[in-house]
N, CA, C and O of each residue as an XYZ file, in Angstrom:
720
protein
N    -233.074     -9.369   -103.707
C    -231.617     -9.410   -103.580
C    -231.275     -9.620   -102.106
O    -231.536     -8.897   -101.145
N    -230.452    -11.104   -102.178
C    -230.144    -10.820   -100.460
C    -229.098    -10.223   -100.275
O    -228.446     -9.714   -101.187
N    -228.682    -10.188    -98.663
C    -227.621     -9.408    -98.236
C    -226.389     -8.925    -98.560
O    -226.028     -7.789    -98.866
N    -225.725    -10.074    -98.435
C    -224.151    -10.538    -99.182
C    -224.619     -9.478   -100.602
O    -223.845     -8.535   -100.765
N    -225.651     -9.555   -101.481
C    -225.714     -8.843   -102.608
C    -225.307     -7.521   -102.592
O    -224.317     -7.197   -103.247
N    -225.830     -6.831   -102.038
C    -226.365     -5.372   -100.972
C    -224.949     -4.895   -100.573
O    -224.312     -3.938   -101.014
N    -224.620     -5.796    -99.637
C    -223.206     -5.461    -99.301
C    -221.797     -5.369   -100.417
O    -220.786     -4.684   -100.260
N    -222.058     -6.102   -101.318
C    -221.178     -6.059   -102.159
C    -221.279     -4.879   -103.474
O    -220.367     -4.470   -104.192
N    -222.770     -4.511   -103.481
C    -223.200     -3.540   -104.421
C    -223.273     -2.287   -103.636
O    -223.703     -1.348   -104.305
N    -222.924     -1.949   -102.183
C    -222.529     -0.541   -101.447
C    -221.383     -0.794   -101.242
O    -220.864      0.111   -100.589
N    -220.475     -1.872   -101.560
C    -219.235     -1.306   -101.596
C    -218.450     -0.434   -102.843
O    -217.583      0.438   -102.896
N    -219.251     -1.173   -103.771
C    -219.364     -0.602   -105.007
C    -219.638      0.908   -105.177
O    -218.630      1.613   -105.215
N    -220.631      1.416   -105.267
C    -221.068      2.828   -104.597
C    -220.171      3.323   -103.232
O    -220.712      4.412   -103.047
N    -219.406      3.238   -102.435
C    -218.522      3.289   -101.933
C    -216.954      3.934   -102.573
O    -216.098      4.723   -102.173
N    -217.112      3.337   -103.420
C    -215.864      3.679   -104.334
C    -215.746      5.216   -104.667
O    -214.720      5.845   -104.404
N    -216.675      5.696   -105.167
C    -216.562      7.277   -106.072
C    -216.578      7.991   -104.767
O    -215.568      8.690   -104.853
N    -217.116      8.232   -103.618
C    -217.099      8.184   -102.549
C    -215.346      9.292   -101.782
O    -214.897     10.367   -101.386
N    -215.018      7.384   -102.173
C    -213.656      7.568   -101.355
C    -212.781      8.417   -102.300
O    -212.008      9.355   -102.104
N    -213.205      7.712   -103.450
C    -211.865      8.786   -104.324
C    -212.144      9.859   -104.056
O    -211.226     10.345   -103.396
N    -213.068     10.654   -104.228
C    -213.627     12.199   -103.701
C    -212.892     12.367   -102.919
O    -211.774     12.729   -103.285
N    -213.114     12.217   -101.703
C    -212.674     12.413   -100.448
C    -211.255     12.311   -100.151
O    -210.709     12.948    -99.250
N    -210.538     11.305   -101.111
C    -209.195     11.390   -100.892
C    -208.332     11.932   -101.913
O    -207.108     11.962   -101.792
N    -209.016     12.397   -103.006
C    -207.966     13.407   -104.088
C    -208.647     14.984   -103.641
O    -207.948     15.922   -103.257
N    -209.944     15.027   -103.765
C    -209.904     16.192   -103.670
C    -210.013     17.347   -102.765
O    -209.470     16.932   -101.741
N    -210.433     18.662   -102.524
C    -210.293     19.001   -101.230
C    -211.887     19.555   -101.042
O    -212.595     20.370   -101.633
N    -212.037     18.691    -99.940
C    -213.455     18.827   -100.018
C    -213.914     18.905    -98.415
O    -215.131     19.071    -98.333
N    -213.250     18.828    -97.129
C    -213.476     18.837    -95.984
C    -211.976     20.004    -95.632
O    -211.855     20.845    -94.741
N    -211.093     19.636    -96.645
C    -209.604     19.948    -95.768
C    -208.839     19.099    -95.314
O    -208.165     18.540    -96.179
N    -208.706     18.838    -94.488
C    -207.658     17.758    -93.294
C    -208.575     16.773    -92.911
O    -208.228     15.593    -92.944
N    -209.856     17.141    -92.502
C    -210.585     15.528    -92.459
C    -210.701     14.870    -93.925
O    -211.320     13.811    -94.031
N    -210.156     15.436    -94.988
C    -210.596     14.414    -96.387
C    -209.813     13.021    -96.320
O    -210.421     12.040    -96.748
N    -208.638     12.861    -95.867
C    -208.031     11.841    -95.770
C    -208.447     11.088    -95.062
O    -208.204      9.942    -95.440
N    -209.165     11.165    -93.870
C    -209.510     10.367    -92.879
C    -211.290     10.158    -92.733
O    -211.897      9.571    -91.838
N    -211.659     10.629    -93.549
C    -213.247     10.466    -94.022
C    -212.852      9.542    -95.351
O    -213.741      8.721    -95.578
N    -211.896      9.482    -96.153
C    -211.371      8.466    -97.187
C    -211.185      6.701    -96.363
O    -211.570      5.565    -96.640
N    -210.511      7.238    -95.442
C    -209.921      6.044    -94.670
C    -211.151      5.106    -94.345
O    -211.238      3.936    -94.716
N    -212.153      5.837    -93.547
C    -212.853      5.465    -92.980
C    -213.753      4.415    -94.153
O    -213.911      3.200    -94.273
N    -214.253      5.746    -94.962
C    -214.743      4.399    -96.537
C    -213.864      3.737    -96.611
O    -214.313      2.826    -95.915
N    -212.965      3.423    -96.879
C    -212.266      2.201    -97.672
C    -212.275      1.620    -96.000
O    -213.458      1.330    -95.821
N    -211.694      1.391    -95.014
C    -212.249      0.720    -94.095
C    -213.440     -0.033    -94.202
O    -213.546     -1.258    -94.139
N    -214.469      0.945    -94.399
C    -215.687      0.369    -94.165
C    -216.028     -0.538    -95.263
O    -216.344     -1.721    -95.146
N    -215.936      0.095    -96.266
C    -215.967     -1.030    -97.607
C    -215.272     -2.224    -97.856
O    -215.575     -3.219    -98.515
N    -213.835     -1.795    -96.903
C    -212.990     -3.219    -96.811
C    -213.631     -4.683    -95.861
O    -213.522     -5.898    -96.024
N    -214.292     -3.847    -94.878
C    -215.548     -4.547    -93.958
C    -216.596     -5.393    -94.402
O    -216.956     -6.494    -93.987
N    -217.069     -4.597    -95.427
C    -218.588     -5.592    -96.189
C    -217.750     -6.551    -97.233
O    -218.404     -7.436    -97.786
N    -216.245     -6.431    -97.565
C    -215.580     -7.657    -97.937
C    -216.045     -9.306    -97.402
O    -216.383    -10.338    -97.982
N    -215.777     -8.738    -95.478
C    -215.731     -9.734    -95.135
C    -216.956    -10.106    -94.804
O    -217.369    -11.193    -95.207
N    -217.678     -9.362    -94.093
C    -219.143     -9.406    -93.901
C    -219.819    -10.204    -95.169
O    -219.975    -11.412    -94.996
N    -220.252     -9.625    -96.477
C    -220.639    -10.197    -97.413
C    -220.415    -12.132    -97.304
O    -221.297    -12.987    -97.217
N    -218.748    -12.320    -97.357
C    -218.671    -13.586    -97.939
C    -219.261    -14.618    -96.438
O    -219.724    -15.758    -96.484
N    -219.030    -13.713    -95.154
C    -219.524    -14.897    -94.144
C    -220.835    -14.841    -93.838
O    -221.281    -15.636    -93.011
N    -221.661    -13.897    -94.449
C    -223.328    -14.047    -94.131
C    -223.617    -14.724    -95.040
O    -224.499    -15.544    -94.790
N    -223.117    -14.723    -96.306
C    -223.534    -15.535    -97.559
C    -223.548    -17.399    -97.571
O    -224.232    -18.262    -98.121
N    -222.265    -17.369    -96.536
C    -221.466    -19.526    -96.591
C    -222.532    -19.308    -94.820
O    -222.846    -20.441    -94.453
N    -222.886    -18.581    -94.146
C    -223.438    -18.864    -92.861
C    -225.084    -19.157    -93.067
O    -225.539    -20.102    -92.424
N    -225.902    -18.474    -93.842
C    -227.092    -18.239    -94.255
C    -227.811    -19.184    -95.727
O    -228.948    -19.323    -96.177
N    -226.034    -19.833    -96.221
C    -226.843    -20.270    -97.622
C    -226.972    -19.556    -98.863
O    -227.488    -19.975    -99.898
N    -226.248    -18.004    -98.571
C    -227.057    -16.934    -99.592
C    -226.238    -17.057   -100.518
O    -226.079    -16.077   -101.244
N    -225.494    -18.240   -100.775
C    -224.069    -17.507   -102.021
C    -224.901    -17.815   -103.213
O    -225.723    -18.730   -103.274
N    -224.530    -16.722   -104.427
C    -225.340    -16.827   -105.351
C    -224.208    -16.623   -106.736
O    -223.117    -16.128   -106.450
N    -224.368    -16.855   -107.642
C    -223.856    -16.744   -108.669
C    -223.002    -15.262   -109.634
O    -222.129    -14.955   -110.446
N    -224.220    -14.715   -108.640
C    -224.242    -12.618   -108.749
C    -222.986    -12.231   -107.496
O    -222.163    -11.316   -107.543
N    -223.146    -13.096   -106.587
C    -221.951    -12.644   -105.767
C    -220.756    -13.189   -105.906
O    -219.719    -12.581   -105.640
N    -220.811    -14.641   -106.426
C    -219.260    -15.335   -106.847
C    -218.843    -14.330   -107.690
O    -217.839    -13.633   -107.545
N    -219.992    -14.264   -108.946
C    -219.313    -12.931   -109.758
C    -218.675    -11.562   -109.185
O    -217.468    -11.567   -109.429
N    -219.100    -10.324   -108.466
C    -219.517     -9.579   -108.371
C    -218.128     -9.469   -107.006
O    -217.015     -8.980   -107.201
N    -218.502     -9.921   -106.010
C    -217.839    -10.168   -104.777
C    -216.225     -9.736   -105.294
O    -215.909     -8.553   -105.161
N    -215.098    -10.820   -105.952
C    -213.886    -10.649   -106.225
C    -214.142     -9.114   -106.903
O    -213.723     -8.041   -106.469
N    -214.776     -9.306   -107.829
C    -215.016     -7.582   -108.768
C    -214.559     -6.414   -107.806
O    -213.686     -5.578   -108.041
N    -215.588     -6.578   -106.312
C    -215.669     -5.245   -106.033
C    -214.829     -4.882   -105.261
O    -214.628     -3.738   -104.853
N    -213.968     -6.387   -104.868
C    -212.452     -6.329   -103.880
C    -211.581     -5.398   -104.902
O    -211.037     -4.298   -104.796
N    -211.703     -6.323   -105.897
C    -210.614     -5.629   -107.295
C    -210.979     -4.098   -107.651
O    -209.994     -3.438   -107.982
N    -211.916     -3.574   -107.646
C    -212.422     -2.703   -108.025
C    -211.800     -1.276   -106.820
O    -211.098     -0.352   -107.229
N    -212.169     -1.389   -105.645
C    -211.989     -1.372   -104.657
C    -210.140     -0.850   -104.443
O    -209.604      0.164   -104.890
N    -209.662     -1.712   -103.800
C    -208.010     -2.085   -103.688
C    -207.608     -1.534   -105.132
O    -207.309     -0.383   -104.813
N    -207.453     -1.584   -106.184
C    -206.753     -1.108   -107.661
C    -207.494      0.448   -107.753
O    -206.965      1.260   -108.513
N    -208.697      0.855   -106.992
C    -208.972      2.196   -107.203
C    -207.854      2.667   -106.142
O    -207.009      3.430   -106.608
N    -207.732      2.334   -104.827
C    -207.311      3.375   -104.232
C    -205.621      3.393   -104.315
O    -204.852      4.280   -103.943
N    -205.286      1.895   -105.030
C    -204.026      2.028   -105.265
C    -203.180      2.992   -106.218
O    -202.034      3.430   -106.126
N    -204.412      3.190   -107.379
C    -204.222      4.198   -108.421
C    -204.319      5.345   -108.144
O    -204.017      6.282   -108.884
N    -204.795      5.420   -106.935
C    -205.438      7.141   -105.960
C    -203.993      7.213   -105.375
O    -203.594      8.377   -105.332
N    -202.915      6.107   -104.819
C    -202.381      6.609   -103.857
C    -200.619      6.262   -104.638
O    -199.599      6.091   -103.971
N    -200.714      6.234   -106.386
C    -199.770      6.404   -107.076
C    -199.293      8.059   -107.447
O    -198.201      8.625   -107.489
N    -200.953      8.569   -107.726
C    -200.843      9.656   -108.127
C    -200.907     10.530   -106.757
O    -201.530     11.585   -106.884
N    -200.369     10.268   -105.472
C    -200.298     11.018   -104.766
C    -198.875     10.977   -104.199
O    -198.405     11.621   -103.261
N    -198.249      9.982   -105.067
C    -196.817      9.661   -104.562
C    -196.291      8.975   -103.437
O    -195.258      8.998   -102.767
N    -197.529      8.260   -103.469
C    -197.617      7.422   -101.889
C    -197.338      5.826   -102.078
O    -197.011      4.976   -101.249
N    -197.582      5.739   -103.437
C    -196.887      3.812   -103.143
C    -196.361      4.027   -105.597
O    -196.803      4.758   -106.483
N    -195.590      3.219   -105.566
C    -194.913      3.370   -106.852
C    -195.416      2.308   -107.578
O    -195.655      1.129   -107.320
N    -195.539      3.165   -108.753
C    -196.236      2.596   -110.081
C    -196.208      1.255   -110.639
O    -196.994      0.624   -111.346
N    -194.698      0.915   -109.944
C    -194.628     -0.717   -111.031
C    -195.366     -1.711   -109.975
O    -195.980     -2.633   -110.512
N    -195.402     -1.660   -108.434
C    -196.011     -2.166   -107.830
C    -197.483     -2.374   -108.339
O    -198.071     -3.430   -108.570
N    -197.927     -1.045   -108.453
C    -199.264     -1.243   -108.595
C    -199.537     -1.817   -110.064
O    -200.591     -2.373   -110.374
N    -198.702     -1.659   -110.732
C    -198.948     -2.376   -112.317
C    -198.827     -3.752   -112.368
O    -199.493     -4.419   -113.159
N    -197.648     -4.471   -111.213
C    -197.680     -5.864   -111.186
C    -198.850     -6.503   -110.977
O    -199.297     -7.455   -111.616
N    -199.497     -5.744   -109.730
C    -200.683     -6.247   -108.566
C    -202.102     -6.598   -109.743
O    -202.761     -7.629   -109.875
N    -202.191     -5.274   -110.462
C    -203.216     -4.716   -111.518
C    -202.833     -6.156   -112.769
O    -203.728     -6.715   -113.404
N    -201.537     -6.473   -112.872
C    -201.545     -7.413   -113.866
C    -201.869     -8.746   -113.409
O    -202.206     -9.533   -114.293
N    -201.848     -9.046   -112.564
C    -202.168    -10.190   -111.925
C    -203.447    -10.230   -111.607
O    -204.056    -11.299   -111.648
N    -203.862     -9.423   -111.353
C    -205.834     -8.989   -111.346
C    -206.681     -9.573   -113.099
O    -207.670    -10.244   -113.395
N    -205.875     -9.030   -113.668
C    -206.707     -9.135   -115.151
C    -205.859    -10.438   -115.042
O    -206.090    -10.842   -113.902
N    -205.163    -11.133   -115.527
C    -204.362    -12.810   -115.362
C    -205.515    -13.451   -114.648
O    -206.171    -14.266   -115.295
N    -205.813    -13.232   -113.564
C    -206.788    -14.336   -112.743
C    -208.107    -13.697   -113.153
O    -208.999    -14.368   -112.634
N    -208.610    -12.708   -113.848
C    -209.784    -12.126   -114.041
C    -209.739    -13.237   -115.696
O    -210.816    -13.743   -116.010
N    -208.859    -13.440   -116.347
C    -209.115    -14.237   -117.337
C    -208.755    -15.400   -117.221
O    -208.551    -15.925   -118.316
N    -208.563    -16.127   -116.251
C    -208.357    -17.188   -115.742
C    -209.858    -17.809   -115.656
O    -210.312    -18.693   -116.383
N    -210.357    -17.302   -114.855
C    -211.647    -17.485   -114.107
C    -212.695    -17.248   -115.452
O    -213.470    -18.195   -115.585
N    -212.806    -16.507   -116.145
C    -213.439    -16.728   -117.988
C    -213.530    -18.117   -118.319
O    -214.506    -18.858   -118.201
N    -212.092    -18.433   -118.857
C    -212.079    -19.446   -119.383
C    -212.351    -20.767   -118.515
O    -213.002    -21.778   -118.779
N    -211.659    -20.414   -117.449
C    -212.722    -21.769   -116.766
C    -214.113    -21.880   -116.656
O    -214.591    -23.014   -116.685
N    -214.950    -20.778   -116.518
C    -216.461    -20.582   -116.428
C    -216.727    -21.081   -117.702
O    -217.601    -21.945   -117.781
N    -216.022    -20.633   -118.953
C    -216.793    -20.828   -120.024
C    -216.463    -22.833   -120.433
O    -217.027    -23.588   -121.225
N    -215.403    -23.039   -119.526
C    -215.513    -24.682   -119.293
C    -216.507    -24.877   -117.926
O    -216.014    -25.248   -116.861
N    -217.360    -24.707   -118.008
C    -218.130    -25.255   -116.713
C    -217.211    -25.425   -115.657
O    -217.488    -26.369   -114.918
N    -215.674    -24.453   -115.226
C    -215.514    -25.157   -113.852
C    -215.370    -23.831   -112.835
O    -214.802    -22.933   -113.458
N    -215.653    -23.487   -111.680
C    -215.731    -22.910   -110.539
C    -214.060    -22.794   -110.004
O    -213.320    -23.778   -109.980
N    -213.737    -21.748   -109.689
C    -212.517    -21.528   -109.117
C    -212.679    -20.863   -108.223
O    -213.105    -19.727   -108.432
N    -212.411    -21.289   -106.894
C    -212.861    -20.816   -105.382
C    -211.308    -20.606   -105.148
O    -210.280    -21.248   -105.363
N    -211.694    -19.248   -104.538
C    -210.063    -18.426   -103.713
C    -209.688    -18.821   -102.344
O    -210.143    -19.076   -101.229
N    -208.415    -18.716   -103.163
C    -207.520    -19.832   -101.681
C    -206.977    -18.534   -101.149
O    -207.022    -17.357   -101.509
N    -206.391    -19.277   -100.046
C    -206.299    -18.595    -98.647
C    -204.804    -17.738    -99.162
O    -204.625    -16.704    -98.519
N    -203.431    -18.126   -100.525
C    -202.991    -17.105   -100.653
C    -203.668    -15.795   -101.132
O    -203.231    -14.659   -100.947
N    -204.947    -16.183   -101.859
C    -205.686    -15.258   -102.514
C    -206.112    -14.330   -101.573
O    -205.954    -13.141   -101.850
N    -206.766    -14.725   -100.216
C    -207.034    -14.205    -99.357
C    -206.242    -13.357    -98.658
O    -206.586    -12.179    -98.563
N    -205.338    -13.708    -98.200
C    -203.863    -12.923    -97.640
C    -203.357    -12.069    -98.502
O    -202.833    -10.985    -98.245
N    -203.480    -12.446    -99.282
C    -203.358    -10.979   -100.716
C    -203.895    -10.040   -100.497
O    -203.361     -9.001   -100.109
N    -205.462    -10.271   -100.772
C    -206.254     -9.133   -100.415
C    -205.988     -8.292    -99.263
O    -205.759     -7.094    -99.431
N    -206.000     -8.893    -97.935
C    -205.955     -8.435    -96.787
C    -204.340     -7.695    -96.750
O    -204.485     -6.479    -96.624
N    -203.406     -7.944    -96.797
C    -202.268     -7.615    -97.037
C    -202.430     -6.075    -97.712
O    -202.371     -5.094    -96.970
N    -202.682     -5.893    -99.466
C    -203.011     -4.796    -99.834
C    -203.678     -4.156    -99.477
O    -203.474     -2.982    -99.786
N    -204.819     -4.433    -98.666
C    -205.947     -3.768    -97.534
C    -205.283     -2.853    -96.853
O    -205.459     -1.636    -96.897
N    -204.117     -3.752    -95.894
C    -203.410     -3.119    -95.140
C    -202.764     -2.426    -95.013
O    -202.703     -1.673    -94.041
N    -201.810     -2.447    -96.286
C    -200.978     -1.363    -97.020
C    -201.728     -0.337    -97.844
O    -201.142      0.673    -98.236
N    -202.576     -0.485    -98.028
C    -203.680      0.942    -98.142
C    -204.063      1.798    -97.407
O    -204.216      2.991    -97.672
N    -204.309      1.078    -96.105
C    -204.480      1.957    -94.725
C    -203.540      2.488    -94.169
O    -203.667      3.623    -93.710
N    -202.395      1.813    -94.076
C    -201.076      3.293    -93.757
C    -200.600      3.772    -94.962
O    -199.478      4.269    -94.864
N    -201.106      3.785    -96.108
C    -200.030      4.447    -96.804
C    -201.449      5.784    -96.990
O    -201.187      6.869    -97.508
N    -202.605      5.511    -96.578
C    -203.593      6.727    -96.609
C    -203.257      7.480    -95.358
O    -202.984      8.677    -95.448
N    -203.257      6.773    -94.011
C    -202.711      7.460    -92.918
C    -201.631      8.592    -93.175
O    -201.777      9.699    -92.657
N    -200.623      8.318    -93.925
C    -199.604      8.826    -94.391
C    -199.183      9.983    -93.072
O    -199.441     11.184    -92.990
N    -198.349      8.963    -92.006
C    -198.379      9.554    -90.689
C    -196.748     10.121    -90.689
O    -196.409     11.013    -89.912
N    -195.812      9.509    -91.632
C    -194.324      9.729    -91.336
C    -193.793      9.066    -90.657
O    -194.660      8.481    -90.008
N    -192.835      8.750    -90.359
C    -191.978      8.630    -89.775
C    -191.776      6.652    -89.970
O    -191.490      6.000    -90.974
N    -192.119      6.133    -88.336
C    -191.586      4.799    -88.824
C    -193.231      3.867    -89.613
O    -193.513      2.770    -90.095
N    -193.846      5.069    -89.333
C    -195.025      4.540    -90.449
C    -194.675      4.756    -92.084
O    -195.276      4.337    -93.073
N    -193.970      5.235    -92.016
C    -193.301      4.979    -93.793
C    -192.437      3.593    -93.433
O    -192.920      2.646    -94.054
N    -191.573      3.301    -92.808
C    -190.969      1.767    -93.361
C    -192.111      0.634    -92.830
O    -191.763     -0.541    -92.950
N    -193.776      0.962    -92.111
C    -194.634     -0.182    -92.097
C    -194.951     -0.171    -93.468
O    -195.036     -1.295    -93.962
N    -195.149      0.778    -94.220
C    -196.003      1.312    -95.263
C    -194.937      0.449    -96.588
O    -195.237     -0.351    -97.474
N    -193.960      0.918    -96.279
C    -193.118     -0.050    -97.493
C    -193.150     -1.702    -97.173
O    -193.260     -2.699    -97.887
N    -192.984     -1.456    -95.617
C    -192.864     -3.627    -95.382
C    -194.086     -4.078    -96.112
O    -194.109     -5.258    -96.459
N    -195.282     -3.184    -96.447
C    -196.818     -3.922    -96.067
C    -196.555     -3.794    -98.057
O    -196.883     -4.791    -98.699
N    -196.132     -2.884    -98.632
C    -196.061     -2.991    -99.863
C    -194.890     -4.283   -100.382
O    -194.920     -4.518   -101.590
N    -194.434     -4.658    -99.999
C    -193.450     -5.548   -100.055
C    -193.981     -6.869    -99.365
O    -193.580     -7.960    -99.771
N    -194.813     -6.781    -98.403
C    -195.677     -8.104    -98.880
C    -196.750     -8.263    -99.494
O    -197.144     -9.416    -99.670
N    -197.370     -7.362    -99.894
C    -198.445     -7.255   -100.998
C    -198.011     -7.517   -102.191
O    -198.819     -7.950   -103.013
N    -196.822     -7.343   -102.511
C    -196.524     -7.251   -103.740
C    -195.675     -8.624   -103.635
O    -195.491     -8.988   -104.797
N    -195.111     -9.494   -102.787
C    -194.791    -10.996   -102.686
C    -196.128    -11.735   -102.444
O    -196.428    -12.688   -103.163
N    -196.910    -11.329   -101.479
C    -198.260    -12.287   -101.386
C    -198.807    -12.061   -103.145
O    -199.029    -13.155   -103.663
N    -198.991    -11.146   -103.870
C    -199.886    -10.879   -105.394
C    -198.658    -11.909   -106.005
O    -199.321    -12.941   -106.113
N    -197.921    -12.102   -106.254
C    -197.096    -12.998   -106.929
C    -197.014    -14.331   -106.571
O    -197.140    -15.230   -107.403
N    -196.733    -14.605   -104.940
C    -197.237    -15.710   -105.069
C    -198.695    -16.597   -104.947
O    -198.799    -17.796   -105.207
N    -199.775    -15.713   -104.492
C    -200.999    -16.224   -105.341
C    -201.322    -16.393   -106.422
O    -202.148    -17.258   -106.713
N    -200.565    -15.348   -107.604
C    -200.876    -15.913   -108.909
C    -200.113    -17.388   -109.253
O    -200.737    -18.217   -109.915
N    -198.799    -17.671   -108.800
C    -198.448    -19.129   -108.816
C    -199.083    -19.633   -108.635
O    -199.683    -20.281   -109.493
N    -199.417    -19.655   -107.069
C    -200.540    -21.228   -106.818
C    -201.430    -20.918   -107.969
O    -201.245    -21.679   -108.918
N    -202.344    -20.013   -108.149
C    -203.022    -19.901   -109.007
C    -203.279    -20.992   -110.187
O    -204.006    -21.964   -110.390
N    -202.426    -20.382   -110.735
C    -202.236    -21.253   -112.193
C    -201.648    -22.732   -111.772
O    -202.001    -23.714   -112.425
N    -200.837    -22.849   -110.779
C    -200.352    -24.257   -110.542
C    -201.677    -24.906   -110.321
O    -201.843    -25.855   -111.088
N    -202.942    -24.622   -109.284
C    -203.720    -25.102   -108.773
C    -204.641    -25.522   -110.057
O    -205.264    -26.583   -110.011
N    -204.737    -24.449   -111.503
C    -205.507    -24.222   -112.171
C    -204.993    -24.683   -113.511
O    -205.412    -24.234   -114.578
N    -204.150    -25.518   -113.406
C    -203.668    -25.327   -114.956
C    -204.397    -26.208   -116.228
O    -204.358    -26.339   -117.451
N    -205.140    -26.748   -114.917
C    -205.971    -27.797   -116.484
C    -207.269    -26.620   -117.629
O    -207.841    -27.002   -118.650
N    -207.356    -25.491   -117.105
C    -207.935    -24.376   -117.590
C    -207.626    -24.526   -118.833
O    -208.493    -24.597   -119.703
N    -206.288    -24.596   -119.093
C    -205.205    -23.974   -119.846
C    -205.089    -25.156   -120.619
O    -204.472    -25.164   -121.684
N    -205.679    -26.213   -120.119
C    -205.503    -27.359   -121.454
C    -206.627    -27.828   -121.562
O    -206.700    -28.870   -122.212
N    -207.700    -27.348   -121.076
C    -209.148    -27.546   -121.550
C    -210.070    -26.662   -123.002
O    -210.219    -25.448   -123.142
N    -210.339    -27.278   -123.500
C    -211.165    -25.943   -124.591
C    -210.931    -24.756   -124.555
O    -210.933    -24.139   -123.490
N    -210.666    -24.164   -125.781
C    -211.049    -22.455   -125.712
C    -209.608    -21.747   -125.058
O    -209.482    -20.552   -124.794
N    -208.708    -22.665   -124.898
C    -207.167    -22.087   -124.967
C    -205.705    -22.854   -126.118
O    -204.581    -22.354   -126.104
C-alpha cells in the first residue's frame, strides 16, 4: 500500500479519535483543542494524500475511491458532532449531508458506465470552506468569532450548493446514459 493510501486510511482512524475528544470529557478543557488539532491534522493528510499521489504517480483506484470517502466521512462527522453541541444548525448540515449522498450517487452510476468524475475546483473550495468553518466553530472562542463562524457557514453552505450545480451541469450525460 502506498502512501496517499496510508494517509487516507489514518485519516480514517482519526475520526473516532476526534469525536472522543470533542463530545466527551476526557482531558477537560484541553478536549476541544486536542479535537481541533485531529481534525486539523486529518484535514492535512487531505491534502498531503492527493499531492504525493498526482507528484509520485501513486493515484490508485483505492484512493479515487476512498480519498472523497474519508473527506466526507471526516467533515459530516464533525459537523454532526458540532449540531449536537449547538454549534452550527441542523438544516445546514442536512443540506451539505444531502448533497454528499447526490454526488456519492452520481459518481455510482457513472462508474458503473465506465466514466471517471474528477473534482473540480468548486468541489474543492467546498471542502476547504467547511474545513474552515469547522475550525472556528470547534474553537468556539465568542465573540466576533461567532459572526466568522456563521460567514464561514454561509459559505459552506453556498459553495455545497453551488458545486452540486456545476456538478450535475458538468455531469449530466450520467443521467442519460444506462442504468438511469
Amino acid at each position: 500500500m502506498n502512501l496517499p493510501n496510508k494517509l487516507t486510511i489514518l485519516r480514517i482512524i482519526m475520526i473516532p479519535f476526534f469525536v472522543a475528544f470533542l463530545l466527551f470529557d476526557i482531558t477537560g478543557a484541553a478536549d476541544k483543542w486536542i479535537a481541533l488539532v485531529l481534525f486539523c491534522a486529518a484535514s492535512l493528510t487531505d491534502l498531503l494524500d492527493g499531492k504525493i499521489a498526482r507528484k509520485y504517480n501513486q493515484v490508485t483506484n483505492f484512493g479515487k475511491f476512498m480519498d472523497p470517502l474519508a473527506d466526507k466521512l471526516l467533515v459530516c462527522t464533525a459537523m454532526i458532532c458540532l449540531v449536537s453541541m449547538d454549534l452550527l444548525n441542523v438544516i445546514v448540515v442536512l443540506v451539505i449531508i444531502a448533497r454528499e449522498f447526490i454526488i456519492s450517487g452520481f459518481r455510482l452510476v457513472a462508474s458503473d458506465n465506465g466514466i471517471v468524475i474528477a473534482a473540480s475546483y468548486w468541489g474543492k473550495f467546498k471542502t476547504v470552506s467547511q474545513m474552515a468553518m469547522v475550525i472556528v466553530l470547534i474553537m468556539d472562542l465568542g465573540g466576533v468569532f461567532d459572526v466568522v463562524g456563521d460567514v464561514l457557514m454561509w459559505i459552506a453552505l453556498i459553495l455545497t450548493v453551488i458545486s452540486l450545480v456545476d456538478y450535475i451541469a458538468k455531469n449530466k450525460q450520467v443521467l442519460t446514459q444506462g442504468g438511469m
